[in-house]
N, C-alpha and C positions, 0 to 999 in steps of 0.2 A: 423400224420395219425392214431396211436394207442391213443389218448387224449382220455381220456372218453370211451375208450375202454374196455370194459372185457372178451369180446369174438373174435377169429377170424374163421373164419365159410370157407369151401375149398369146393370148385369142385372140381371131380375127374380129371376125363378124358380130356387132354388138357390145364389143371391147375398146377396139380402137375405133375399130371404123361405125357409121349407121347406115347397115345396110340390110335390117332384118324384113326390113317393107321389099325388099326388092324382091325375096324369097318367095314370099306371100304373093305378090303379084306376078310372078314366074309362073307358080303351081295355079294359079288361079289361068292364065293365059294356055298354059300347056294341056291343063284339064278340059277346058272350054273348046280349043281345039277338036279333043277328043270325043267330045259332045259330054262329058262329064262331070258333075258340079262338085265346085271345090267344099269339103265341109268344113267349118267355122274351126276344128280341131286340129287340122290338120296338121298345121306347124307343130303345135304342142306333143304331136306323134315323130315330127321331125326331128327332135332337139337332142343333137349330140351323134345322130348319124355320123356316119363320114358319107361323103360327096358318092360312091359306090353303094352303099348301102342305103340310101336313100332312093336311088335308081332302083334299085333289088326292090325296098318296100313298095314303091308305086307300079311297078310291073308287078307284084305279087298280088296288091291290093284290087288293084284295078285290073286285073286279067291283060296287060298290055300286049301284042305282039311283038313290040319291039325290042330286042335284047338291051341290056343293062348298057350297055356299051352305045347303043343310040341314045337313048336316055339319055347320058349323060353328056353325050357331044350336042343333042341338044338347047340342052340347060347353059351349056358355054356358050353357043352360038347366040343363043335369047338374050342372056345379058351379060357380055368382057363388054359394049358397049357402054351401057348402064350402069355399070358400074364405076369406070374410068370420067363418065362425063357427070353421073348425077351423083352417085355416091360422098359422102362428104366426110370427114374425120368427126371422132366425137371429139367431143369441147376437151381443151387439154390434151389431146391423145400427141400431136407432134412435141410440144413442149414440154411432155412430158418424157418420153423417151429421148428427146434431146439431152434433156436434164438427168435421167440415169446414163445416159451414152457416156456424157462428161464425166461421169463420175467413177467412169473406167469398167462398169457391168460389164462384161456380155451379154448381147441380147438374144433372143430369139422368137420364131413365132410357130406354134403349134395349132393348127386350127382343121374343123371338119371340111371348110372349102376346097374347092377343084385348087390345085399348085397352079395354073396358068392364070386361072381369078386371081389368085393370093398374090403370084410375082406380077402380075401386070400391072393391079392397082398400086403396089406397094413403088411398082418403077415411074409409074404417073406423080405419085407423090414428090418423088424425089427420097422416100424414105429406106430402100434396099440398104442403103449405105450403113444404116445403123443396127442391122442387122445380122448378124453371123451365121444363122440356120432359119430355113423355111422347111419344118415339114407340116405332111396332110397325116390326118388319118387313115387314108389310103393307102399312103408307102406302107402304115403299119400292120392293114389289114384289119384296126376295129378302130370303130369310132368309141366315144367318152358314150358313158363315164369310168371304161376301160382306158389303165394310166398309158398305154401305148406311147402315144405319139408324145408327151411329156417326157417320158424315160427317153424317146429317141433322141428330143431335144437335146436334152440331158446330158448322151453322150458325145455328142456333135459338139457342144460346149466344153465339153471336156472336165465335167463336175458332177458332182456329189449330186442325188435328190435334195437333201439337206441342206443344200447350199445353194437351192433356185427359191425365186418367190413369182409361183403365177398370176396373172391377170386375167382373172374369167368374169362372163355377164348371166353362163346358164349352172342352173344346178345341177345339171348332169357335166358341166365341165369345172364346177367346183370339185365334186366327187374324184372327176378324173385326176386330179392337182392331190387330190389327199391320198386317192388311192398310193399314186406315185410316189408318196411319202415328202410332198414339199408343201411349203408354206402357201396361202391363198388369199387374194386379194378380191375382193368381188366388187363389180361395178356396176350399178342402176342402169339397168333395161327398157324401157314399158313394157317391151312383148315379156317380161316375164313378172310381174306383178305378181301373177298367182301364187307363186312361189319363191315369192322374197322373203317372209319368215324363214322359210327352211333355207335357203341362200346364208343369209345372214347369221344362222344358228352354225351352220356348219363353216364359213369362212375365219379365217385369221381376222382378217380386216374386209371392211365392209366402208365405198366410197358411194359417193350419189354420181360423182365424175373422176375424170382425170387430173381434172384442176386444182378439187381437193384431196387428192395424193399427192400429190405434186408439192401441197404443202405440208406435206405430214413427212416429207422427205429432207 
């Protein structure tokens, strides 16, 4: 799986970490706020925004007053707590990248979250260290399953597309790994069940966690 590898390239959210409930309960608090009820789909309209573009949809969707730029200082302010105290790693997710780190990879993390979400949790961890590039979909301007922020990684790593292998949990961020021309590792979700067939038809490799990639390495 790592042959010819020199890079391994992460999604955040749903990849490493389990934090796809906390979105859901954001949007659910934020809307409620506003006197508006959240609909049962809405995540699934979410998937693979970037953190900007998802502020744009909810202000466009729902007639918001408040410019994209509140929105989004919002949603930070709602949960860097939340995420830092409750948020938890998926099973395998440290020892795994431990175990590509040793193996002299470069790593990096390309993800649709806020950059202050991404580095805050990642410095709680203790995990920054293993790390060489955090970017958002935001520096790039699109989120997945536009290769953007994967090619950014990419060059920040200072490699080939052909010579990274991603780690993604959505099928709009598998997409974004193939557009980009690199290899793709998909890992079991629940929030995306609906489309785990299609996950798994389009992925290189297909885990249920980190722990059994971990041994497939």
């Amino acid at each position: 799986m790592l042959k010819n590898k020199k890079s391994v390239i992460f999604d955040l959210d749903g990849t490493l970490i389990d934090s796809l409930w906390v979105w859901r309960q954001i949007d659910e608090l934020y809307l409620e706020k506003k006197g508006i009820i959240c609909e049962d789909n809405l995540q699934e309209a979410l998937n693979g925004k970037s953190f900007t573009e998802a502020a744009k949809f909810f202000k466009e969707t729902f007639s918001m007053n408040e410019s994209i730029e509140e929105i989004s200082n919002d949603w930070i302010e709602m949960c860097l707590d939340v995420y830092v105290d409750e948020v938890i790693l998926k099973e395998g997710a440290l020892r795994f990248v431990q175990k590509v780190h040793s193996m002299g990879k470069s790593l990096g993390v390309g993800t649709s979250n806020n950059k202050k979400i991404a580095q805050q949790y990642l410095q709680s961890k203790n995990m920054t260290r293993y790390f060489s590039t955090i970017r958002t979909s935001c520096e790039v301007g699109k989120g997945k399953p536009n290769p953007d922020v994967f090619l950014k990684v990419a060059e920040d790593l200072n490699v080939r597309p052909d010579e990274c292998l991603v780690f993604e949990d959505t099928l709009e961020g598998v997409m974004a790994a193939k557009n980009a021309g690199m290899e793709v590792a998909a890992v079991y979700d629940s929030a995306h069940v609906k489309f785990e067939d299609d996950i798994k038809s389009l992925a290189d490799y297909y885990f249920e966690n980190l722990l059994q990639a971990g041994a497939a390495i």
